[in-house]
C-alpha distance (Angstrom), angle and dihedral (degrees) to the residues before:
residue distance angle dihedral
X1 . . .
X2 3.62 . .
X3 4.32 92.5 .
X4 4.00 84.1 52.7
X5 3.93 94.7 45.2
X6 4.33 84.6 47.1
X7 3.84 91.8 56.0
X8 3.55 90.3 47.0
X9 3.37 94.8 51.7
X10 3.88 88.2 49.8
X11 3.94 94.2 60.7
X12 3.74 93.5 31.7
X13 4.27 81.0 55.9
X14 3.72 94.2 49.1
X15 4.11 93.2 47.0
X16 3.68 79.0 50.7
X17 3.65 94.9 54.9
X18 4.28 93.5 44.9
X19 3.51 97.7 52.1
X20 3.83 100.3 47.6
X21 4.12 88.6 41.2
X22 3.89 88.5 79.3
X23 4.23 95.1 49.4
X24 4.12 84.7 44.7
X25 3.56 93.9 50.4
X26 4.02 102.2 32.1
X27 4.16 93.8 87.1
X28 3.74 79.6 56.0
X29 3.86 101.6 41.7
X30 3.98 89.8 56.0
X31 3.58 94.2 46.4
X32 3.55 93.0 59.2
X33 3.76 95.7 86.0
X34 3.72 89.8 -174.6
X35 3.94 98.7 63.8
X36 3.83 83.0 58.8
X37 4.48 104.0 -127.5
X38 3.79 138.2 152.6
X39 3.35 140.5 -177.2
X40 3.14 100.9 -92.9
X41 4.07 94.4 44.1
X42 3.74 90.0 53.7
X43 3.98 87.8 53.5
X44 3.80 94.8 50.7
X45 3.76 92.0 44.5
X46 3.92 86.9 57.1
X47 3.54 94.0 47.2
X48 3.78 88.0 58.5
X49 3.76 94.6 51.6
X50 3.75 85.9 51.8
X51 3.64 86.3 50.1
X52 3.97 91.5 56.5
X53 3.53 84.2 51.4
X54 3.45 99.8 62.7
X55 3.68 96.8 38.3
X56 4.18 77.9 49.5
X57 3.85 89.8 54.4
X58 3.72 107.5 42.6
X59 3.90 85.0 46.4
X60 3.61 96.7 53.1
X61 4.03 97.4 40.9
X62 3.83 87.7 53.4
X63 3.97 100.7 50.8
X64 4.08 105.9 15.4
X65 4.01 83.7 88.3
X66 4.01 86.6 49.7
X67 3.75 110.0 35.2
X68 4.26 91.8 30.2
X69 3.83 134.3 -80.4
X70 4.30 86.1 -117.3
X71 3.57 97.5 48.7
X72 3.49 98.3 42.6
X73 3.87 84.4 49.7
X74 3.42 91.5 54.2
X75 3.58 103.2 59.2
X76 3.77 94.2 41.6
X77 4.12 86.0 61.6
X78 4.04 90.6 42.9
X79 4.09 86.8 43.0
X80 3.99 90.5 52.5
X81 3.70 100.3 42.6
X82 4.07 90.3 47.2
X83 4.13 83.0 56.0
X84 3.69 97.3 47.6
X85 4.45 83.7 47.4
X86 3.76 80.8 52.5
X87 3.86 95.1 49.6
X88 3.83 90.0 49.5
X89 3.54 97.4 50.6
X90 3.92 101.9 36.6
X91 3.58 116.8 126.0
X92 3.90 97.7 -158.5
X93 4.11 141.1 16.1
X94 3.41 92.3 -95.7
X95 4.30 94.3 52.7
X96 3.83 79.7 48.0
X97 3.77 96.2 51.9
X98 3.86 89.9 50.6
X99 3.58 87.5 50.2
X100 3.67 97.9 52.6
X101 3.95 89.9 43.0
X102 4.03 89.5 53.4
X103 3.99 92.4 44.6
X104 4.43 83.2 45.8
X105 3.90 86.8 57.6
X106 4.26 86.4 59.8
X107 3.47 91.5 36.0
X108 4.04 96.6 50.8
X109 4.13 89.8 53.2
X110 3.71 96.0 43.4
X111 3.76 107.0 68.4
X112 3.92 99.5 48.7
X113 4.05 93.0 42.3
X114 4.29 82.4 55.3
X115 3.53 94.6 45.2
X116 3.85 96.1 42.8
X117 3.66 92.6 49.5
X118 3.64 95.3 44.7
X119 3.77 91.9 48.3
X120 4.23 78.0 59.4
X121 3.27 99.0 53.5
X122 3.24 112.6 39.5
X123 3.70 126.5 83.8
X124 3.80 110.5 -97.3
X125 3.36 108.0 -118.7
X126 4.20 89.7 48.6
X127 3.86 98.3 53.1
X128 3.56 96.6 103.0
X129 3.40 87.1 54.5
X130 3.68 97.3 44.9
X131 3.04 94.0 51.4
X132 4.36 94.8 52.8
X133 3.51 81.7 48.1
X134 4.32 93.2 58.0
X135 3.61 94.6 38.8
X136 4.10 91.0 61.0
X137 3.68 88.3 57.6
X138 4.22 74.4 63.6
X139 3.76 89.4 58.0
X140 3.83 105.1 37.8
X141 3.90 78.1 55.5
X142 3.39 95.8 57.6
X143 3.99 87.9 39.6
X144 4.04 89.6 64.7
X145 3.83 94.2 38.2
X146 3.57 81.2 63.0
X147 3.72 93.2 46.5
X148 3.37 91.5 46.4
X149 3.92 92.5 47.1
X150 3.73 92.7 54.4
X151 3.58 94.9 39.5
X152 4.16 99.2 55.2
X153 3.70 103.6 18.7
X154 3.81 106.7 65.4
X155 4.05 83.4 56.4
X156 3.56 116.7 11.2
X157 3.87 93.0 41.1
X158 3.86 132.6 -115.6
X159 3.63 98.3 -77.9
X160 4.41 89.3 72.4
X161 4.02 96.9 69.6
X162 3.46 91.2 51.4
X163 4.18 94.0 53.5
X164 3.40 84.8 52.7
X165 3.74 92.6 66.6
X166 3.57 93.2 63.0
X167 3.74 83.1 80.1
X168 3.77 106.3 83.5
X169 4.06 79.9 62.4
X170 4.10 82.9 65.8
X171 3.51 95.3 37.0
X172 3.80 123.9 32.9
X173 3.84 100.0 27.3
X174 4.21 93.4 68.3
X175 3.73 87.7 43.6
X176 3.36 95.1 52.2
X177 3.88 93.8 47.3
X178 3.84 94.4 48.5
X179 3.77 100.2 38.7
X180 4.68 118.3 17.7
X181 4.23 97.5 92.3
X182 3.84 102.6 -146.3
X183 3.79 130.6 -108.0
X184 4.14 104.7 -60.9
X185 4.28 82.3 -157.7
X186 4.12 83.9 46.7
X187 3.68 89.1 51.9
X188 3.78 100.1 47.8
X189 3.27 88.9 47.5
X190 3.92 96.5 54.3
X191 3.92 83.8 49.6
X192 3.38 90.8 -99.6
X193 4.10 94.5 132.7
X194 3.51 105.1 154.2
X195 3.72 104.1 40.0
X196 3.80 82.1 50.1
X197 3.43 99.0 50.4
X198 4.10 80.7 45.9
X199 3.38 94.7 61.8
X200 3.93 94.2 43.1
X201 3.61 88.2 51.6
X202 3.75 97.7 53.0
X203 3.94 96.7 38.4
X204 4.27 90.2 47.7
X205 4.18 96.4 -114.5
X206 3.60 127.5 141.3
X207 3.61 109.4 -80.2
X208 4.40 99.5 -101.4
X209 3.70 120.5 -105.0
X210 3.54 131.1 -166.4
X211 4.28 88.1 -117.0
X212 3.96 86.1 63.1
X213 4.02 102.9 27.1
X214 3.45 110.5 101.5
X215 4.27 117.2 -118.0
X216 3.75 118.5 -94.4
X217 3.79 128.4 -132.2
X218 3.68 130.6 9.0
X219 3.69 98.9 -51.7
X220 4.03 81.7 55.2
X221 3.42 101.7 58.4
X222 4.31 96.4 46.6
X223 3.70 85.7 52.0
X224 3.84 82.8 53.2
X225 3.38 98.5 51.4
X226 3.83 96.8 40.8
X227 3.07 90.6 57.6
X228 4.13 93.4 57.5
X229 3.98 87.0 70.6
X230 4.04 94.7 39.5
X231 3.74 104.2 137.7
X232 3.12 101.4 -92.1
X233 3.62 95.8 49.4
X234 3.14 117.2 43.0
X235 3.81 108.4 78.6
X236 4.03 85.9 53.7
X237 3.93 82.5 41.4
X238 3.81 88.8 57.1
X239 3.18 97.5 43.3
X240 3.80 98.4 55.8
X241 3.96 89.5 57.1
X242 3.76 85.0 56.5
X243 3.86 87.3 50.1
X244 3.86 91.2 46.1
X245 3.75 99.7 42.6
X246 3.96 85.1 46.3
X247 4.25 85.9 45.9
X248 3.85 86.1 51.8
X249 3.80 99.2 49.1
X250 3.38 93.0 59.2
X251 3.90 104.2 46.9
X252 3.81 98.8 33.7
X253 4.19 80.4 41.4
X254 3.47 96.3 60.5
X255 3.87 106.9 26.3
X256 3.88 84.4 61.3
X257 3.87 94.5 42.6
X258 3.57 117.9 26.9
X259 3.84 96.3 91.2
X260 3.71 96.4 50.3
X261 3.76 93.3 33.6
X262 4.23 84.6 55.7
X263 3.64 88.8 50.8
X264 3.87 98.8 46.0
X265 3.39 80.8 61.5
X266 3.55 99.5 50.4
X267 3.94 115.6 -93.9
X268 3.98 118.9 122.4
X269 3.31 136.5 -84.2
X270 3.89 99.9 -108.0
X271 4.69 87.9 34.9
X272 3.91 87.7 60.4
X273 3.85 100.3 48.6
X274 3.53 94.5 48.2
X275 3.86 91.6 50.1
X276 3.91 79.6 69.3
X277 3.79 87.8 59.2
X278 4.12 88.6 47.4
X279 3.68 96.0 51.9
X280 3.82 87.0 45.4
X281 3.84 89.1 53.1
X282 3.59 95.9 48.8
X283 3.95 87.2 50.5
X284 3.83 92.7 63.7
X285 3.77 87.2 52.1
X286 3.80 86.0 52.6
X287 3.48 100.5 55.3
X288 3.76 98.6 51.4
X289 3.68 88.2 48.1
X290 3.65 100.8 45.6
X291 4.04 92.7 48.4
X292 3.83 91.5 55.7
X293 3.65 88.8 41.5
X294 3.25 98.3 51.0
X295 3.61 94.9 49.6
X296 3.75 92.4 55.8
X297 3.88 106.0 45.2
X298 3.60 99.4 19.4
X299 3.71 127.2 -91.1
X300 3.42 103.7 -115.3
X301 3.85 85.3 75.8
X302 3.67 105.3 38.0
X303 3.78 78.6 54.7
X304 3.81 98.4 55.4
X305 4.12 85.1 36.2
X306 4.01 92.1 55.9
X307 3.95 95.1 54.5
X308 3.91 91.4 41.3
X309 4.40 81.8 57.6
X310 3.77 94.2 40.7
X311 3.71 95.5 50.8
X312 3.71 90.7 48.6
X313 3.50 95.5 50.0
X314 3.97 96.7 42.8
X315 4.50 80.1 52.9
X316 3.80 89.2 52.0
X317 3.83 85.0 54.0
X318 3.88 87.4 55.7
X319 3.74 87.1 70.8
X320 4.13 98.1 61.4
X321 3.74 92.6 -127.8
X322 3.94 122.1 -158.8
X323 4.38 109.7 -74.3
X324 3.75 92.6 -106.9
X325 4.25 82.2 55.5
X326 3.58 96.3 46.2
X327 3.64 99.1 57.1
X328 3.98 93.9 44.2
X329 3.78 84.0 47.0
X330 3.68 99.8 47.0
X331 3.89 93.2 47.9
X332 3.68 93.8 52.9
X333 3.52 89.9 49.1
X334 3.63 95.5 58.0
X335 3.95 87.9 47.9
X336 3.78 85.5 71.2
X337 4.09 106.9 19.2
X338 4.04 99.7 66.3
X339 4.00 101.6 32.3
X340 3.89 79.7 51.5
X341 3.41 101.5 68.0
X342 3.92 91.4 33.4
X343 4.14 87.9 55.9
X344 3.69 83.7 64.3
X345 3.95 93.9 61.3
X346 3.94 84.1 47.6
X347 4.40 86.9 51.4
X348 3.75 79.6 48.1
X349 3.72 100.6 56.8
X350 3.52 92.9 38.3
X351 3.58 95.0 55.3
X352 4.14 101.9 48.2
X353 3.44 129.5 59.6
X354 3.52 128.1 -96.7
X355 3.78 92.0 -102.9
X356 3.72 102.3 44.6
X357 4.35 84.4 44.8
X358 3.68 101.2 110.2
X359 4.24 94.2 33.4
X360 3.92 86.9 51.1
X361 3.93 96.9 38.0
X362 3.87 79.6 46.8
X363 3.51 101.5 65.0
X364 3.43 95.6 29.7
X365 4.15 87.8 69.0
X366 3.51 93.5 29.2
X367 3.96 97.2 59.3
X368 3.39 99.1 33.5
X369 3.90 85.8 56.3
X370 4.04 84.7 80.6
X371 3.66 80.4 72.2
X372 3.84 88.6 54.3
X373 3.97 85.5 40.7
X374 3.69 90.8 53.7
X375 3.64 107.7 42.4
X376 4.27 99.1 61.8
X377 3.45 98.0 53.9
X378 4.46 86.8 40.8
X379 3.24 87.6 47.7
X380 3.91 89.5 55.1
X381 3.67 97.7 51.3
X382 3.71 92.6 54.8
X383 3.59 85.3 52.2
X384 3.71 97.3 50.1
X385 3.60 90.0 45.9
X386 3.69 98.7 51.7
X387 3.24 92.7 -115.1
X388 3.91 100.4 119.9
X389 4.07 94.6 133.3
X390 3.84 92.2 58.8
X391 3.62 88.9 52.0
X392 3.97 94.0 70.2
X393 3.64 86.5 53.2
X394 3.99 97.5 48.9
X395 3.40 88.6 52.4
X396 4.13 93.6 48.1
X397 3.61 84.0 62.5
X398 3.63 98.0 46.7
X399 4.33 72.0 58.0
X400 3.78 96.0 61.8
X401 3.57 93.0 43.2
X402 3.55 90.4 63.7
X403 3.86 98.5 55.0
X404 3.57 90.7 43.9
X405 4.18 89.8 53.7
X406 4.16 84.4 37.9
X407 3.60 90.5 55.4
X408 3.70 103.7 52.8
X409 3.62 102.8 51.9
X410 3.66 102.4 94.0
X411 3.66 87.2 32.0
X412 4.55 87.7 69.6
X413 3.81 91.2 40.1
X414 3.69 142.1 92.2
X415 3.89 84.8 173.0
X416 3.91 98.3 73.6
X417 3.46 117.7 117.5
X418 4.38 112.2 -113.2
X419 3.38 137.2 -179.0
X420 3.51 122.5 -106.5
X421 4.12 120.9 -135.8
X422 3.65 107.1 -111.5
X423 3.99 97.4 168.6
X424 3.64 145.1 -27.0
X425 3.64 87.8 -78.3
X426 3.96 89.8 70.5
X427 3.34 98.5 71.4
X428 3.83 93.4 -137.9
X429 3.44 138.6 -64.0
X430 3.70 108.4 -40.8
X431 4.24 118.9 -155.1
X432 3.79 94.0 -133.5
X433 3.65 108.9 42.0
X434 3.79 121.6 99.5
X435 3.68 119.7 -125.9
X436 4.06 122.7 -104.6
X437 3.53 98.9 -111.6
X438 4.10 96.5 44.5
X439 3.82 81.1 51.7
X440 3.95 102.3 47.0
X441 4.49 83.0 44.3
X442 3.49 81.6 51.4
X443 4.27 94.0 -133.5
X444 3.85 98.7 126.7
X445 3.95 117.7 43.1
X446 3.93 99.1 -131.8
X447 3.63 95.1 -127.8
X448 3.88 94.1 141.5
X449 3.65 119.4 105.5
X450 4.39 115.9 -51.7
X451 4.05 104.6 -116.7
X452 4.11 103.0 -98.8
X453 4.16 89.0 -104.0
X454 3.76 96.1 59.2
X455 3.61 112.4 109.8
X456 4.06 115.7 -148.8
């Protein structure tokens, strides 16, 4: 379990590291007279990335569970490094747009592979934390890009952190050849039954059945996605596409903007980067927290609680507070802003089925990457406008939408998991627990609230 989790940290690191690469370098980019970008330019070429993304996602949650979570992995790491090579050598926006677009396509099919296979492996009642624990690999990437931004481009030029994301070509795509075991449920249902049961056997999962395996082929995957908007999912199914595109806006939003938003408002060159490192630093503290939150009080709520914090601290940043303010305020806010949207994956995977997982997780990502689609180039129109301050506060509403969305999906559902009563010592039926016998089957990840007697 814990080799699997490590490789998926890896990737989930590098993705990390590529998307925040184009905020850390964009004060650069547009000071570079001779490359020939605005404001405005820079948001529409981010809003094409995103777009690559979500063509990226939808792809990959519709055939990972046919073609194989590894291979599919694979070429979304070889797909993304090839884009940032393109970035680094492009002569023109336009050569950089296409670059961005091709590394988007990786980048889209990465994150719901991770999270699927991590929701495999990972014992049941740990998944929200697994998957807090994957998702700072996200931020620590986006932590160096910034290093790495402020470290080559005031010198070497913009072009250098961009070659250096060729690297998880080199790196993570051997390692994930030689060492990531494929999908036990992907195997079983290739026909593959005893190396899958091989592979459950050695890595401690429930042996896979065809009642939890998810359907090869084409035919497979519609049945898959019909099922996401079977009547008594799709309100709740909706819903968590408003969540993710809401989710989206706000981290795609902000790791594309903050620096130049900071220094439309007035901060330096060198203070507004390394906000993008703060906010990044505050998001690894937000993932532990939210995954052990979650599994105590349920993570429907922490959810909805994390984008009611985020928005408040992204209006607080609307006022231009002192320095000493700013930075307190900015690493709070990423406490709550990026575990937000990745609590929504973890409502997700609670709420479907083992074998519609990856389809649901799938579209989950992959529609609420409009929201990552919308906010660059929004986020470039404030800025050509002069309207940078306002932009804090549009995106602290996009915040509140989110909880609102969060909070209603168990609310349209007969399909979400609960708790049965076994005894006075269960304090009652609680809405966000998962029943006993889902949990022993291992079909929905417990990551409700813990009954008040259970000792950690």
């Amino acid at each position: 379990m814990y080799a699997v989790i490590a490789l998926c940290w890896l990737v989930v690191f590098f993705d990390g590291f590529d998307v925040t690469v184009y905020g850390a370098t964009m004060p650069y980019m547009l000071d570079d007279t001779s490359f020939g970008l605005d404001a405005a330019m820079a948001g529409s070429i981010g809003s094409w990335t995103t777009f690559g993304m979500l063509v990226g996602a939808l792809v990959a949650g519709n055939v990972t569970d046919w073609l194989g979570r590894r291979a599919v992995l694979v070429w979304c790491v070889v797909l993304f490094s090839a884009g940032s090579g393109v970035c680094a050598l492009a002569g023109d926006p336009t050569q950089f747009a296409a670059g961005r677009c091709l590394a988007g396509l990786g980048l889209g099919g990465l994150m719901p592979i991770c999270l699927s296979v991590v929701a495999e492996f990972s014992p049941p009642r740990r998944m929200a934390l697994a998957t807090g624990v994957l998702m700072t690999a996200y931020h620590a990437g986006g932590m160096s890009a910034t290093g790495v931004g402020l470290l080559l481009a005031p010198d070497h030029g913009w072009r250098w952190p961009f070659a250096v994301g060729v690297l998880p070509a080199l790196v993570a795509v051997p390692l994930l050849l030689r060492y990531l075991p494929e999908s036990p449920g992907v195997l079983y249902g290739k026909g593959r039954v005893q190396e899958a049961r091989e592979i459950a056997r050695r890595y401690g999962l429930p042996a896979p059945t065809a009642e939890n395996t998810p359907a090869a082929g084409v035919a497979g995957r519609l049945r898959a996605v019909r099922s996401l908007m079977a009547p008594d999912r799709r309100f709740a199914t909706l819903l968590l596409w408003v969540a993710s595109f809401c989710g989206l806006l706000l981290v795609y939003g902000i790791s594309t903007w903050l620096p130049q938003l900071m220094r439309s408002a007035g901060y330096g060159m060198t203070t507004s980067v390394s906000l993008l490192m703060v906010i990044n630093a505050g998001g690894i503290i937000g993932m532990l927290v939210a995954g052990q939150v979650a599994d105590r009080f349920g993570v429907v709520r922490v959810a909805a609680s994390w984008f009611v914090l985020a928005a408040a601290g992204l209006a607080l940043l609307a006022t231009s507070p002192s320095l000493g303010v700013t930075y307190a305020v900015v690493a709070f806010t990423g406490v709550w802003l990026f575990s937000a949207s990745t609590m929504v994956y973890a409502v997700a995977g609670r709420f479907y089925p083992a074998a519609d997982r990856a389809a649901g997780l799938g579209w989950v990502t992959g529609v609420g990457r409009l929201g990552a689609v919308v906010s660059p180039w929004l986020g470039g129109v404030l800025v050509g406008h002069g309207l940078a301050s306002q932009g804090f506060l549009v995106f602290a509403l996009g915040g509140l939408a989110g909880a609102v969305a969060v909070l209603l999906v168990p609310a349209v559902t007969s399909s979400w998991p609960r708790t049965p009563k076994t005894g006075p010592a269960a304090g009652g039926v609680r809405g966000d627990g998962a029943g006993a016998q889902e949990r022993a089957e291992g079909v929905v990840p417990p990551l409700g609230p813990t009954s008040p007697g259970r000792t950690r």
